[in-house]
Each structure stands twice: as C-alpha cells, then as structure tokens.
N, C-alpha and C positions, 0 to 999 in steps of 0.2 A: 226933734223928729227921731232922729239916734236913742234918744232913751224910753221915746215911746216904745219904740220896736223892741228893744232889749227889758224893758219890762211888760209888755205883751209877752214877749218869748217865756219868761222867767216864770209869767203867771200862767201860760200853760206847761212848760215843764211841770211845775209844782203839782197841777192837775191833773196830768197825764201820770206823774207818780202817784200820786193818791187812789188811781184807777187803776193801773197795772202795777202797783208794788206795797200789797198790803204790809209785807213785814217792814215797810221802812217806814209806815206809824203806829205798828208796834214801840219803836225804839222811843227815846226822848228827841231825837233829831227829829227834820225828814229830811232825806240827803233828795238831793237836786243833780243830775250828770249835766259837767259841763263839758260838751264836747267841739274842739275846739283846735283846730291845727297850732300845737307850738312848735313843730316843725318843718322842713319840705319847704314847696313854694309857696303856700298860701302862709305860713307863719306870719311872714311881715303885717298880713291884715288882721287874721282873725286873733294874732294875742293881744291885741288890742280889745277885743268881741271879749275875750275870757274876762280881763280884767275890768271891764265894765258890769258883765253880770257875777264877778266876785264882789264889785263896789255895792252892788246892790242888794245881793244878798246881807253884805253885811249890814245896808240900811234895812232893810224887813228886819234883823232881827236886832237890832235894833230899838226897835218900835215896838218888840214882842214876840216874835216872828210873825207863822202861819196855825192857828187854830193852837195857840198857846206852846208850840214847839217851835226851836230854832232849826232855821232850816244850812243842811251840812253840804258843802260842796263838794263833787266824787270829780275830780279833774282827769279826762280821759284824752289823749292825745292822738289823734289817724293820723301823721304825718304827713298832712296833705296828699293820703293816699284813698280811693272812692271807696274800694272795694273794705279797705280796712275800717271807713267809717260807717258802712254796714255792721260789718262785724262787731267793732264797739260796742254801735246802738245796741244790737240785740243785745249784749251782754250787761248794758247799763237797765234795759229793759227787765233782764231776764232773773 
C-alpha cells in the first residue's frame, strides 16, 4: 500500500514538473523535488518518505527512466516547519 502511495506521489511529481518546469526537460535529466522533513519533529517519519522515493527513483531509471531521460532528485529539507515548506514548494516550483 506504502508503495502504491509513493509511486502515485512520484508519478505526479514527474507530471507536475513536466507542466510547470519546462527547463528541466530541456536538460538530459528531469529533476523530481523531494520535499521531505530531514529534520525538526517530523524527521523521524518522513526520512523514511525520502528514501523510499529516492529507491524509486532509482528504480525508473533504471528501467530507462521517464520519456527516455533519467530522472534527478532536487532534496529539499522544511525542517518540519509549515510555513518553510510553503516556501520550498514555490521555489522547487519556481
């Protein structure tokens, strides 16, 4: 069930980059943002969340990746803080 969700998740990142982030298929990549508390309180769960869609990433490519590119991981950390993973997103977005 766990890896359903986490490649669900994986497979709309990828999606949602392809839509809002033309230059990053320009490149040979496509980078992927994992955004994902490595520290603060939530740490103890969700680096767990990172390293699972780093495992998966590394299975897509793998296999060839996504539309003949490998896809790059951008590791972005909010420190279990709300307002900071606002912040992030837009920047991973941006």
């Amino acid at each position: 069930m766990q890896r359903r969700f986490t490649l669900k998740a994986l497979t709309a990142a990828v999606a949602l980059a392809s839509i809002s982030a033309v230059p990053a298929f320009a490149a040979d990549t496509i980078k992927v943002g994992v955004l994902h508390s490595l520290s603060g309180t939530m740490a103890i769960s969700e680096t767990v969340l990172k390293d699972t869609v780093l495992m998966a990433i590394e299975d897509i490519n793998k296999k060839g990746g996504v539309l003949g590119k490998q896809l790059e991981p951008v590791i972005v950390d909010p420190a279990s803080n709300w307002p900071l993973f606002a912040e992030k997103t837009k920047q991973l977005l941006g």
